[in-house]
C-alpha positions in Angstrom: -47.8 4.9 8.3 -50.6 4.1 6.3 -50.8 7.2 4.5 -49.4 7.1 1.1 -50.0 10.5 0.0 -47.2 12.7 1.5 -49.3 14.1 4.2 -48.7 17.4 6.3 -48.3 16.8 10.1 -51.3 19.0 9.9 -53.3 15.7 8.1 -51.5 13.5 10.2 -53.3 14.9 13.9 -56.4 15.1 11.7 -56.4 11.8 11.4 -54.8 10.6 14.8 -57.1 12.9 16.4 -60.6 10.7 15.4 -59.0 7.7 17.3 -56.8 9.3 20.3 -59.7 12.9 20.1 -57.5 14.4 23.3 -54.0 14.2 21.4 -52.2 17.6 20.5 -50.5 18.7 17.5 -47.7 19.2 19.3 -47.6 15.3 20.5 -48.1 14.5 16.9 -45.1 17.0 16.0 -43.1 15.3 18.8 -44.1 11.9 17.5 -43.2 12.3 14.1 -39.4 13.7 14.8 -39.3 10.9 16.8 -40.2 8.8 13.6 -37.8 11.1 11.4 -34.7 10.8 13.9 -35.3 6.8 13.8 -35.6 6.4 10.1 -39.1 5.5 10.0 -40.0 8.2 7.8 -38.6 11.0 5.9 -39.8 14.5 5.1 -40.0 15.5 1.6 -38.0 18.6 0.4 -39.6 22.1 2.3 -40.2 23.9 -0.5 -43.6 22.7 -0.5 -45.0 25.4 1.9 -45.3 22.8 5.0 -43.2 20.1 5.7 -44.3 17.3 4.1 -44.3 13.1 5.4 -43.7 9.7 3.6 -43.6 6.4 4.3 -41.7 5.0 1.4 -38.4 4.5 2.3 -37.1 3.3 -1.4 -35.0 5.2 -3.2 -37.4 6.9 -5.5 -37.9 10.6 -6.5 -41.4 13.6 -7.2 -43.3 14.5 -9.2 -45.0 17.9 -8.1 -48.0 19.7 -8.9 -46.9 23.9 -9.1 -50.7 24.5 -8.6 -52.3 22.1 -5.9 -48.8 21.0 -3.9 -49.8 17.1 -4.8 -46.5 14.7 -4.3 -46.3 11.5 -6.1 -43.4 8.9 -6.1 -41.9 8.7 -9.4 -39.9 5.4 -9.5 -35.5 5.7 -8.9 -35.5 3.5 -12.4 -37.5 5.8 -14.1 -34.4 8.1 -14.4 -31.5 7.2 -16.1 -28.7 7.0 -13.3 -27.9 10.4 -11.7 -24.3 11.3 -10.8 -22.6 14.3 -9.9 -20.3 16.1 -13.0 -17.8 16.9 -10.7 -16.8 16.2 -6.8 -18.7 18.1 -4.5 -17.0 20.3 -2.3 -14.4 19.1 0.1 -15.4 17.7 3.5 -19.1 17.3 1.5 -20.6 13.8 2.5 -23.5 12.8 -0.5 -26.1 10.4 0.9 -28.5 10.7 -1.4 -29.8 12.2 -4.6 -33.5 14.1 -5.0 -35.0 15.0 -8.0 -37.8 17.5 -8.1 -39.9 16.9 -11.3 -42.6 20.4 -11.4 -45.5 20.5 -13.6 -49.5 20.2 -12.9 -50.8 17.0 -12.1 -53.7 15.8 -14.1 -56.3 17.5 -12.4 -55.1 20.7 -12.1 -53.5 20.2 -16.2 -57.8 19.7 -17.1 -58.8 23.5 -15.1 -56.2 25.4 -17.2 
């Protein structure tokens, strides 16, 4: 929970694994379904090549870096209000909206 950088599940047993060093991945991949099923966290869209965690449970969308995979938050009032042009298709239940802002993040902007 105290990782604030979108982590892999991957980075998550890295870390769990230097306090608890006989835990498995698949414990940590049991663990953190267990955290996604109870609200406690959310996965980040998949298109990121791994699923992706995060702790921050405001409504809030990414920005994301095409080059290194880095997420970071990009505030829900940062946007002008999002709605959808038309209804969505019947029986379609909208929770939530998502936006997906690509581009290179500073680091990877500076190695052109």
């Amino acid at each position: 929970m105290k990782m604030e950088d979108h982590p892999s599940p991957e980075a998550v047993y890295g870390i769990v694994r230097k306090e608890i060093p006989s835990i498995s991945l698949g414990t940590v991949y049991k663990s953190i379904k267990t955290f996604l099923d109870s609200g406690l966290l959310r996965e980040v869209s998949l298109h990121h090549g791994s699923a992706r965690l995060e702790t921050n449970l405001k409504p809030h969308h990414h920005l994301i870096c095409v080059k290194c995979k880095a997420i970071q938050d990009l505030p829900d009032e940062d946007l002008t209000p999002l709605r959808l042009k038309k209804p969505p298709p019947l029986g379609f239940q909208v929770h939530r909206y998502s936006v997906e802002v690509m581009g290179r993040c500073r680091n990877c902007a500076d190695l052109k």
